[in-house]
C-alpha positions in Angstrom: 22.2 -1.1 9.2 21.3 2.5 8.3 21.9 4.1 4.3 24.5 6.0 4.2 24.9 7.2 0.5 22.8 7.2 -2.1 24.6 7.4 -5.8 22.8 8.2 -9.3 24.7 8.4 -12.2 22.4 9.2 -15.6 19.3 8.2 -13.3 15.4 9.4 -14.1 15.7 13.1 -13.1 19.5 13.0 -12.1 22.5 13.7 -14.2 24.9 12.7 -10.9 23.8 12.7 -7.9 26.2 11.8 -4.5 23.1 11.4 -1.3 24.7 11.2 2.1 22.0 9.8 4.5 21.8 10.5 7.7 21.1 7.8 10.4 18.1 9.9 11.7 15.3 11.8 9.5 15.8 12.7 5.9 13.8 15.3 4.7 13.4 15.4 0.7 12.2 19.2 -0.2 11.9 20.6 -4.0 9.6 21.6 -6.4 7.8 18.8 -8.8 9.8 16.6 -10.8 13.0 16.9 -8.6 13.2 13.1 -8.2 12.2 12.7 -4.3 10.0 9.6 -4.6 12.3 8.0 -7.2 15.2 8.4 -4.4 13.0 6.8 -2.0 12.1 4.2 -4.2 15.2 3.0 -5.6 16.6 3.1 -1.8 13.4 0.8 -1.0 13.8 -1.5 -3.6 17.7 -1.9 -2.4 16.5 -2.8 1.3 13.3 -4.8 -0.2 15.8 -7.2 -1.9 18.4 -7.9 1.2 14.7 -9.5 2.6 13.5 -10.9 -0.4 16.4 -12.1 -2.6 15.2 -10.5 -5.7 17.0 -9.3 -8.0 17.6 -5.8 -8.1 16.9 -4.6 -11.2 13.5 -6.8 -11.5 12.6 -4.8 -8.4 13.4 -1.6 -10.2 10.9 -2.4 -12.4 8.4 -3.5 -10.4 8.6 -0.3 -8.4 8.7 1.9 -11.2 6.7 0.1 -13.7 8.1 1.7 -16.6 6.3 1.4 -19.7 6.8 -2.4 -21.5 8.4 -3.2 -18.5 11.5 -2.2 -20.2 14.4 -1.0 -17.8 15.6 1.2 -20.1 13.5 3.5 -20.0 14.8 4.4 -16.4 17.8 5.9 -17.8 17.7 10.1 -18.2 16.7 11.2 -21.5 19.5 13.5 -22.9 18.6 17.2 -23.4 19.5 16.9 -27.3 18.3 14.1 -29.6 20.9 11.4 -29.5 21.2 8.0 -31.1 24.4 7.6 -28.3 24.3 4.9 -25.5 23.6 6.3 -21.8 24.9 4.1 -19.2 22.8 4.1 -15.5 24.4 3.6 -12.8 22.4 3.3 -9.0 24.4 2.8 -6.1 23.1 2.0 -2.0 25.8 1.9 0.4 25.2 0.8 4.2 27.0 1.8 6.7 30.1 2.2 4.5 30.9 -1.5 3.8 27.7 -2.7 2.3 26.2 -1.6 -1.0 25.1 -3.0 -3.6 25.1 -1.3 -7.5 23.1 -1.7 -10.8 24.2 -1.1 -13.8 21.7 -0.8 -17.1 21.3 1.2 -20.6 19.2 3.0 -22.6 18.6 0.1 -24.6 17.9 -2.1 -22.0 14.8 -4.1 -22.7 15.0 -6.5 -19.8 16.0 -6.8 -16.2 18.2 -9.4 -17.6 20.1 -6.9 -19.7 21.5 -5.5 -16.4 24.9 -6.1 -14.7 23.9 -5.9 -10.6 27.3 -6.0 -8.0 27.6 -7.2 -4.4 24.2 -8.4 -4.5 25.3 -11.2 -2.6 26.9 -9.6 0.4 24.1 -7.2 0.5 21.6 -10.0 0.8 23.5 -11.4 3.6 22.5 -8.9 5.8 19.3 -8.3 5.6 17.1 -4.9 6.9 13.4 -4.6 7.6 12.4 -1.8 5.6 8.5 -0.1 4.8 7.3 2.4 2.2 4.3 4.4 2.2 3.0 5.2 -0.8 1.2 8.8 -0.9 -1.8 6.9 -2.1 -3.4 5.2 1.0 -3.9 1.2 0.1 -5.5 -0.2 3.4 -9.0 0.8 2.6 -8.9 -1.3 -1.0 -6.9 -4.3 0.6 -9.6 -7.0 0.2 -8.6 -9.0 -2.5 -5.8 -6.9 -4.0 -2.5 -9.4 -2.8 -4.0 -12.3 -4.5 -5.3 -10.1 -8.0 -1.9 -8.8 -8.0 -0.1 -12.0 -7.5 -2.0 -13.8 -10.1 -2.7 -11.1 -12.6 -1.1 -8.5 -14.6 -2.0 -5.4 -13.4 -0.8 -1.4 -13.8 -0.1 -1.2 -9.9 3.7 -0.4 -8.7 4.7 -2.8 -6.3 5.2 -1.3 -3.6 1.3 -1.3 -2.7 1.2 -5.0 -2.9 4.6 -4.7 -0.1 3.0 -2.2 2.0 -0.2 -4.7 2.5 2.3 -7.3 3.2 3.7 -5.6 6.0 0.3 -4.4 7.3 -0.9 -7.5 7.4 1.7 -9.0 9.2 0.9 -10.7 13.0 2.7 -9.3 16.1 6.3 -10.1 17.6 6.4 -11.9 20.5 7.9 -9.7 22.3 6.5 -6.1 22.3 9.5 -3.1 23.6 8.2 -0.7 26.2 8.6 2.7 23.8 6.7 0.4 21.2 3.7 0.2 23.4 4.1 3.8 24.3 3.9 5.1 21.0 0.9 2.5 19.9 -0.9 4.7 23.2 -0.5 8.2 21.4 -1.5 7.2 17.9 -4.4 5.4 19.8 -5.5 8.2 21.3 -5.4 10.4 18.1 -7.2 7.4 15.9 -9.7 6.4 18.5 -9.0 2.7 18.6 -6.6 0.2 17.6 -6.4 -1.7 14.2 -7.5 -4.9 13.5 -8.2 -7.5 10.5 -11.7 -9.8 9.6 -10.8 -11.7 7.1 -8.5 -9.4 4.8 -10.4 -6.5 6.3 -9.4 -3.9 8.2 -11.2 -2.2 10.8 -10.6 0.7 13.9 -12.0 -1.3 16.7 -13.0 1.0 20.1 -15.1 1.0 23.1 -18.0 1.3 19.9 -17.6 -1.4 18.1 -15.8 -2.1 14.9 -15.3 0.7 12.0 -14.5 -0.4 8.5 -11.6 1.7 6.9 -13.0 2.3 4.1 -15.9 4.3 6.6 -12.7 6.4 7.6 -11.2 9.6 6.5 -7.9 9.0 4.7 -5.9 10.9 7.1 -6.8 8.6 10.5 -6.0 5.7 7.4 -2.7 7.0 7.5 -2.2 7.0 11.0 -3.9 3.7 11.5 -1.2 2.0 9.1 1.6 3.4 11.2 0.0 2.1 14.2 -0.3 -0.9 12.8 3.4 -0.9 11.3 4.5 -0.2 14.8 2.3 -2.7 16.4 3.7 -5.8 14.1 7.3 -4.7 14.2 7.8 -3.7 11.2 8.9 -0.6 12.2 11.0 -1.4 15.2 15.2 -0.6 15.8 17.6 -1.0 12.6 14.7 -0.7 10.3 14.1 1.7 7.8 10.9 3.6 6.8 10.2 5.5 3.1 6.9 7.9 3.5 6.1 9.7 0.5 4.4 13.0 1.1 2.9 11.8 4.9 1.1 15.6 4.7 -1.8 14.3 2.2 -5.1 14.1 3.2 -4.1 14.9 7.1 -5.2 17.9 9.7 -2.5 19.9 9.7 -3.4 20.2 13.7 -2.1 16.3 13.6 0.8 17.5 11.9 2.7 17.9 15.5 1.7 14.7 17.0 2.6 12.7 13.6 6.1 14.6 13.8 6.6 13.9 17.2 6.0 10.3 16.6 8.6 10.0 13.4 10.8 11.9 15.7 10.4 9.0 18.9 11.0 6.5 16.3 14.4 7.7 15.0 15.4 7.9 18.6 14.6 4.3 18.9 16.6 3.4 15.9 14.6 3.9 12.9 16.4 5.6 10.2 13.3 7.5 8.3 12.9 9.1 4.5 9.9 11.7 3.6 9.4 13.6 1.0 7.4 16.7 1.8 5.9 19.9 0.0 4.4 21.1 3.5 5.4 24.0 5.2 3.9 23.2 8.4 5.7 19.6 8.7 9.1 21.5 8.1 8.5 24.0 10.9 7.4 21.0 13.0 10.0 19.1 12.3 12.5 22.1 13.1 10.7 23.3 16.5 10.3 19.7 18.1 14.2 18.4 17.0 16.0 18.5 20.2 20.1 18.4 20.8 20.2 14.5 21.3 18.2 14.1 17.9 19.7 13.2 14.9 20.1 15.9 12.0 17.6 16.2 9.2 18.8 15.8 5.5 16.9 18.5 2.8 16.8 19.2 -0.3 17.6 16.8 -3.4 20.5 18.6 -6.0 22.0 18.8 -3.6 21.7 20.6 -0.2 22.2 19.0 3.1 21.4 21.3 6.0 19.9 20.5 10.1 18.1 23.2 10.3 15.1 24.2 8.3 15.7 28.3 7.6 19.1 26.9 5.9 17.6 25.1 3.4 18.0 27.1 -0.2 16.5 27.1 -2.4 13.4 26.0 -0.5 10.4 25.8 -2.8 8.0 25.7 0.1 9.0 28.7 2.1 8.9 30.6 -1.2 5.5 29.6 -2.4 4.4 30.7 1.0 6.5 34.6 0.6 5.0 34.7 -2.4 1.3 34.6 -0.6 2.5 36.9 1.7 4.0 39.8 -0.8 0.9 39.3 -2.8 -1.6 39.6 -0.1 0.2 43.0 1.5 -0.2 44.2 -2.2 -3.4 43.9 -2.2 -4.2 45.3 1.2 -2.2 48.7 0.0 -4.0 49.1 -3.2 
């Protein structure tokens, strides 16, 4: 079951904000400290939990890890110096008759100090769900789950969940356009991914590679495969991917895209949060008429094409190159 809306009230970066999803790709575009990945993360932690059972606001702070662990401090902080209260409000809907809501303020020191609704019809429908941090984990994943599960440490959560998934065997049964997709990305990593131990490694016609012996970029592209391969990306699901531009050729720019594209035709509703020009254009040239419509822009702009995005931080840093560089050549 696909998001639908997304609702802040008094949240982080966001006075109000009212999110309609679309079933398809969402693409998150603004400038730096717009509040893209905390979208995607409070979404996450709302789909984590349906799996899980947690409680909501614990997995708020988990995934944000706001200082003291205090869930207060995810409230906005007013322009003006005020002693007032500031009630948060976060609300994920699902298909329009699931959602689940928390409620929390300023002076909440615990997740306890939280009032959570229709937690329990939310968690009776469960929806696999990944997120992809911008920071690529599988390289450093010896040892980390069982340090993080039985030690204290200054890491969000949702690196300890995206090693969960990775790790995570096959389904039995394998669909045809999931084998077809594992063929490109195999093509463009050299190999499939496999595990020694808590080890990963790009096995080919070679031998086996160790990640951490790999650029970051084929990382990247090795999780997905690998997400893909174990099901955890398969129809109904959901996937969160923070910046998937970092550390990548932009020549694989156009297969990645085309690959996020085939898996939103098969049913996976899809999240990213870009500053990339080139995955925008992509994105926009490849979309066909059957394809759902991409989402932009956070406060709030919803377009399906890319040249009506506005204001679109991207395409301005790039006329700003452009005017400056023509200045220069008519000096």
């Amino acid at each position: 079951m696909a998001i639908t809306k997304i609702q802040f009230s008094q949240f982080t970066a966001f006075e109000e904000l009212d999110f309609t999803a679309s079933p398809g790709i969402n693409v998150l575009v603004g400038t730096n400290e717009t509040g893209k990945t905390h979208l995607m993360k409070v979404a996450y932690a709302a789909c984590d939990i349906s799996k899980t059972k947690a409680d909501f606001a614990e997995k708020l702070v988990r995934v944000f890890m706001p200082s003291f662990q205090h869930l207060g401090r995810l409230v906005r902080r007013p322009q003006t110096s005020s002693h007032d209260p500031i009630e948060c409000h976060i609300g994920i809907f699902r298909d329009d008759t699931l959602s689940v809501h928390a409620y929390f303020p300023n002076l909440a020191m615990r997740s306890g100090d939280s009032m959570v609704a229709s937690a329990k019809e939310w968690c009776d429908h469960p929806v696999k769900s990944v997120y992809i941090p911008v920071k690529e984990m599988l390289a450093n994943a010896p040892g980390f789950r069982s340090l993080y599960a039985q030690r204290e440490i200054h890491f969000e959560e949702i690196y300890a969940d995206i090693l969960d998934r990775a790790y995570l065997p096959p389904p039995r049964d394998p669909m045809d356009h999931d084998c077809r997709l594992l063929a490109d990305l195999q093509e463009i990593i050299g190999g499939e991914v496999t595990t020694e131990g808590e080890e990963f490694f790009l096995s080919s016609k070679q031998g086996n590679l160790e990640f951490m012996l790999l650029a970051e970029g084929m990382r990247k592209l090795g999780l997905l495969w690998r997400l893909i391969w174990n099901g955890t990306m398969s129809k109904g699901s959901i996937l969160f991917w923070d910046e998937p531009e970092t550390n990548l050729n932009p020549k694989l720019f156009g297969p990645l895209v085309e690959i996020l594209l085939e898996l939103q035709r098969m049913g996976v509703q899809i999240f990213i949060a870009t500053h990339d020009y080139v995955i925008l254009k992509e994105l926009d040239l490849r979309l066909n008429s059957q394809d759902q419509s991409e989402n932009g822009q956070i406060h709030l702009h919803t377009t399906e094409a890319y040249l009506d995005i506005h204001p679109n931080a991207i395409a301005q840093a790039f006329d700003s190159l452009y005017d400056r560089e023509i200045e220069r050549s008519l000096r």
